[in-house]
C-alpha positions in Angstrom: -63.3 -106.3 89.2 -64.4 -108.3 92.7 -65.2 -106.2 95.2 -65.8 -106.3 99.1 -69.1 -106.9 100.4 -70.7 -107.0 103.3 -69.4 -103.6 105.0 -71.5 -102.1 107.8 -72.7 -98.9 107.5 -71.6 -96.1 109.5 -73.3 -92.8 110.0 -70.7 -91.0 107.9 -67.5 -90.3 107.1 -66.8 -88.1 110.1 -67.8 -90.6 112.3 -65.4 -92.8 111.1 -62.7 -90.2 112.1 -64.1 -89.8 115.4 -63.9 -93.4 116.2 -60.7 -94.3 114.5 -59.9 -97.6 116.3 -63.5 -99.2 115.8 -63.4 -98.1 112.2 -60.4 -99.6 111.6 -60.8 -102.8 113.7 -64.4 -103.4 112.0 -63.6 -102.1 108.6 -60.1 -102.6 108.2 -59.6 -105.9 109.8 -62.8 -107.7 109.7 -63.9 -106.8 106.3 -60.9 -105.6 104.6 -58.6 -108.1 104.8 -57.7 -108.3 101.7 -56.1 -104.7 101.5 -53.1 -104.0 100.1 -49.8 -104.6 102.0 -47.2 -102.5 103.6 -44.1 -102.4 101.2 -41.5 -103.7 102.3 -39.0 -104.8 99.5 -35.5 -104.0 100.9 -33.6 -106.1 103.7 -33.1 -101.8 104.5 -36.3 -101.2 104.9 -36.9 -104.4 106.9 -33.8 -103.6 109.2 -35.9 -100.1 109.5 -39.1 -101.6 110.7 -37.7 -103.9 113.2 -35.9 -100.4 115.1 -39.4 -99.2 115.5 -40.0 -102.1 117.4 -39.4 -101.0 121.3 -41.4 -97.9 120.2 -44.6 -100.2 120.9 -44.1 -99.6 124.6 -45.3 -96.0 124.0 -48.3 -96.9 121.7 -51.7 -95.8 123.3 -52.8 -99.1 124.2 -49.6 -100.0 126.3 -48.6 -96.8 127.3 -49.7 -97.4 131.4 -48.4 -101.1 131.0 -45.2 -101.3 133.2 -42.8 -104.0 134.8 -43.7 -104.0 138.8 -42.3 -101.1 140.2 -41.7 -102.1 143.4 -39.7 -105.6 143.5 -37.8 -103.6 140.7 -36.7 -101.4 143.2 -36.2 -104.6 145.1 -33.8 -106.2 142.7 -31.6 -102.7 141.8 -30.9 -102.5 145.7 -29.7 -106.6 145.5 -27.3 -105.5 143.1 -28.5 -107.8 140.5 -27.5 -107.0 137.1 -30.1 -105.5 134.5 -31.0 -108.3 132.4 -31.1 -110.4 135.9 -33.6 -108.3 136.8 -35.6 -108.4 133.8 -35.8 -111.8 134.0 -37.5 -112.0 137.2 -39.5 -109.2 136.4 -41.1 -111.0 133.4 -43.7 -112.7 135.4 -46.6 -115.0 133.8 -49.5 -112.0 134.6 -47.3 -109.7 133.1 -46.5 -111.4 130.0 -50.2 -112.6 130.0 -51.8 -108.9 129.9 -49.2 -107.9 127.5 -49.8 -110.4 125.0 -53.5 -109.3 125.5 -52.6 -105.7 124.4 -50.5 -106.6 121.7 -53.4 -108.1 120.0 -55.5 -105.0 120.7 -53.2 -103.0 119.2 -53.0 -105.3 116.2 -56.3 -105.8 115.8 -56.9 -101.8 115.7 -54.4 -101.5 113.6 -54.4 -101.3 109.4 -54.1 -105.0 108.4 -50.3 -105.3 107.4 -49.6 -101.8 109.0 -46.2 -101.3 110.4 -47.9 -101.8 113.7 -50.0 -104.3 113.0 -46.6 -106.4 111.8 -44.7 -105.6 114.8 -47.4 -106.2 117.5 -47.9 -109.8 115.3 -44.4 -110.4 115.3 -44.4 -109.6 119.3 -46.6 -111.5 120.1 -45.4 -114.5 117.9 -42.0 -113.9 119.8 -43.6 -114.5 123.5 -45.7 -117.3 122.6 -42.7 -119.2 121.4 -40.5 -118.5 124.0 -38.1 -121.2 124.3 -37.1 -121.3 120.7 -36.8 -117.3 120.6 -35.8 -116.1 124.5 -37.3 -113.0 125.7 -33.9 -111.1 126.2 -33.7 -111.0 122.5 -37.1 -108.9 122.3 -36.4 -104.8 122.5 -39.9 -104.3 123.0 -39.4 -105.8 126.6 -36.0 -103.4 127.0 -38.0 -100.7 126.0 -40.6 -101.4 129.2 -37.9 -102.7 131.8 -36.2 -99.0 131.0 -39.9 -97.2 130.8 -40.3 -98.7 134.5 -36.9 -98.2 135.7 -37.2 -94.2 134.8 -40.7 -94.4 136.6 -38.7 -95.8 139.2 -36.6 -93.6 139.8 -38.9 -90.3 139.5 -38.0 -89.5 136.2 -40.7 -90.9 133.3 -39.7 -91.5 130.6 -40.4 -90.1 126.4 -40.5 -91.9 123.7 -38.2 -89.2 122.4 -35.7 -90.6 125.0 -36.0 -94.4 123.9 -33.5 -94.8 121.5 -30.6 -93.7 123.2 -31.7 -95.7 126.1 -32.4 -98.9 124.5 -28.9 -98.3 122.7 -27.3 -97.5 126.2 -29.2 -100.9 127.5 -27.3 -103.3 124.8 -24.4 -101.6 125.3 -24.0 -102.1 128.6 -25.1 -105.7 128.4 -24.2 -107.2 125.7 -22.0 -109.4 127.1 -24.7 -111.2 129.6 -27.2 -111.0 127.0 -24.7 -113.2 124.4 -24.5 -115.4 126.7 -28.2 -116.0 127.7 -28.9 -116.5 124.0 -26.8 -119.0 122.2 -26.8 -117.6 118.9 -28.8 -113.7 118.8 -28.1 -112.7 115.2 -30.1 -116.1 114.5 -32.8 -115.2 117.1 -32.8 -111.4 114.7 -33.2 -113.3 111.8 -36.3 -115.6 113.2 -38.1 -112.4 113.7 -37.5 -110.8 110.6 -38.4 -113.7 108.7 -41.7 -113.8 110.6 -42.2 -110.1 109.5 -41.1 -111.5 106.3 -43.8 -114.5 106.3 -46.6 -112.0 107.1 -45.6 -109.1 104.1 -46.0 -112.0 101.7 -48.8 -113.6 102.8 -50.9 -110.9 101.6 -50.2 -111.2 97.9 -51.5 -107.9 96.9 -49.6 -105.0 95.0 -48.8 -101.8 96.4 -49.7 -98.2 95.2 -46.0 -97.4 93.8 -44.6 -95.0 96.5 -43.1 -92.6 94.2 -46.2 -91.6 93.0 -47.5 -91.7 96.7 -44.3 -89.4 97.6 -45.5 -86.9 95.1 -48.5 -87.0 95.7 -48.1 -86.5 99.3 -46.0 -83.2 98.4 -48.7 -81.7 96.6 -51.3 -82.5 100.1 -48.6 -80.9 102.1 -49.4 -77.5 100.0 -52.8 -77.4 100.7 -54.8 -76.0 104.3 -54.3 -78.8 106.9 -57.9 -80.1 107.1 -58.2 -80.3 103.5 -55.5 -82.2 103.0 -56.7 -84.6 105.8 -59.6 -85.1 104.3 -58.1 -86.4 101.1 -55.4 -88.2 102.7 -58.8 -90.0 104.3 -60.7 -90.2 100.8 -57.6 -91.5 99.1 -56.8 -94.4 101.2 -60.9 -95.3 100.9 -60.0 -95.8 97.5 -56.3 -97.2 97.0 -56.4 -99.5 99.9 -60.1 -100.5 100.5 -61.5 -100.4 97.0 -58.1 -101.4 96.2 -58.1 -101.2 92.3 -55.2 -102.5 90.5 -51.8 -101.1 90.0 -52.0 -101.8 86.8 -53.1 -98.5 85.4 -53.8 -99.5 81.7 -56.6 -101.2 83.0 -58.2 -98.4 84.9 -61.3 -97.7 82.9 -63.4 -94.7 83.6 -66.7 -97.0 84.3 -64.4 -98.4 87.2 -64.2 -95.2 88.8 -68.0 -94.8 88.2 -68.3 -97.8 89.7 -66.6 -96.8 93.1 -67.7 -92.9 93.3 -71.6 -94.2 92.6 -72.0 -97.6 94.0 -69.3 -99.0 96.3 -68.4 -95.8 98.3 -72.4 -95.1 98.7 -72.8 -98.6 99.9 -69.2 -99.2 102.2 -69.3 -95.7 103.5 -72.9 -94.5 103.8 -71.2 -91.0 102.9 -73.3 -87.4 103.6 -73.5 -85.0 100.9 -70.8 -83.3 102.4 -68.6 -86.7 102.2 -69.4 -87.0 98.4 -68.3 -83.8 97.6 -65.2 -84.1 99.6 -64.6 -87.6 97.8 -65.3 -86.2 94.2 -62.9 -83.2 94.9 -60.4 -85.9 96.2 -61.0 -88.0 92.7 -61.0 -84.9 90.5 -57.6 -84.1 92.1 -56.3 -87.5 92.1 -57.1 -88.6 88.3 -55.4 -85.3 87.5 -52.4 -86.2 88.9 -52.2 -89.1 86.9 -53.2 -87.1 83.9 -50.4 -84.9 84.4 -47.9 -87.8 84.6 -49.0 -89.8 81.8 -50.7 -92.6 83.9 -53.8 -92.3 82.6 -55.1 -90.9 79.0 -55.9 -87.0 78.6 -59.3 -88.0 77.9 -59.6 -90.4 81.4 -62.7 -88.1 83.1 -65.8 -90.4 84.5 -68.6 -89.4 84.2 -70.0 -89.4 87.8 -67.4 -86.9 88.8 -68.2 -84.2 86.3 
């Protein structure tokens, strides 16, 4: 089986928790591009993704990004309607720094993360502008409403963005069918760049069923422990990234990662080993248990 190479050591698996954006902007991005995808199979679960979408206003990196407060006030007391304003609002330096952020947040994401798709699909959107206008992008609803509670003394939550962004289309609908010739085409150009990026990764997924259950069984256990594995188990699945096809998982493959890779990818303490052979021992008997792998399936650099 191919594996990675050239991963820079940390000092540790704690460290990589500490510093969660450089580890996954070194590790996941730069050298571990080749991980396995998000899963998205369903036009459902596509249509689900793409509501998350104005939620990106609230994300870390462009959470003190906002619209310019003050012509805004400007415009509300000219009487202009909302998507009027937006439009002037949407100034070059804005757009600039926020398609700067949008790549910070996709490059810190998990290659083919929910985020990472969104912020790509983003940015894709304001960079080709004429063909896909910007009032067809929720993610700039979602700040013109941000700064418009700001505004008005009253910040908003991301707990609140929802309703508001439903209230927003609501309310203009109208205006915004007209500034857009066709906006169920527009839609369908952004979820067939979502699309475009899902399959351009070609790699199989951990079947979430099994991740569902497994997940059940974390949820049972003391918080930090369950972390821990949650961390340890994503090491393996997505950056050793063995095949989904079980029947070829051989026990000298698991060797392989517990002894070699993760020693070399990880530069793991003691304590990291013994979390990541507890995590394995837990793992493999999950598998036992549903028939995945043989009765027999224990490697030898676990025991």
């Amino acid at each position: 089986m191919s594996k990675k190479k050239g991963k820079t050591k940390k000092s540790g698996m704690e460290k990589r928790r500490q510093d969660k954006r450089h580890r996954k902007m070194v590790k996941r991005k730069k050298l571990m591009n080749h991980r396995s995808p998000t899963q998205i199979t369903s036009p459902h679960q596509l249509e689900k993704l793409l509501k998350t979408l104005p939620n990106l206003a609230f994300d870390p990196m462009l959470l003190d990004l906002y619209l310019d407060e003050e012509m805004m006030k400007e415009l509300i007391e000219e009487g202009l309607e909302e998507p009027q304003i937006l439009s002037r609002l949407l100034t070059p330096e804005f757009l600039k720094e926020l398609e700067g952020r949008l790549e910070d947040v996709e490059d810190s994401a998990v290659p083919q993360s929910p985020k990472a798709l969104l912020a790509k699909a983003s940015r894709h959107q304001l960079q080709n502008s004429e063909e896909i206008p910007y009032l067809s992008n929720p993610l700039l609803f979602a700040f013109f409403l941000k700064t418009r509670a700001k505004a008005e003394g009253n910040p908003m939550k991301l707990a609140d963005l929802s309703n508001a962004i439903r209230e927003f289309e609501e309310r203009n609908s109208e205006w915004i069918a007209e500034a857009s010739e066709n906006p169920e085409l527009l839609k369908n150009e952004l979820e067939e760049d979502l699309e475009a990026q899902v399959e351009d990764s070609g790699q199989e997924q951990f079947p979430e069923d099994l991740m569902q259950e497994l997940e059940k069984e974390y949820e049972n256990l003391p918080q930090q422990r369950a972390d821990r594995m949650r961390e340890d188990l994503e090491l393996f699945l997505e950056d050793f990234s063995p095949s989904t096809k079980f029947d070829q998982w051989t026990t000298s493959m698991i060797d392989d990662f517990f002894m070699n890779w993760f020693v070399e990818h990880a530069n793991p303490t003691d304590e990291d080993k013994q979390s990541m052979r507890e995590t394995m021992l837990h793992f493999l008997q999950f598998m036992r248990e549903r028939k995945i792998l043989a009765e027999d399936f224990s490697p030898k650099s676990l025991l």
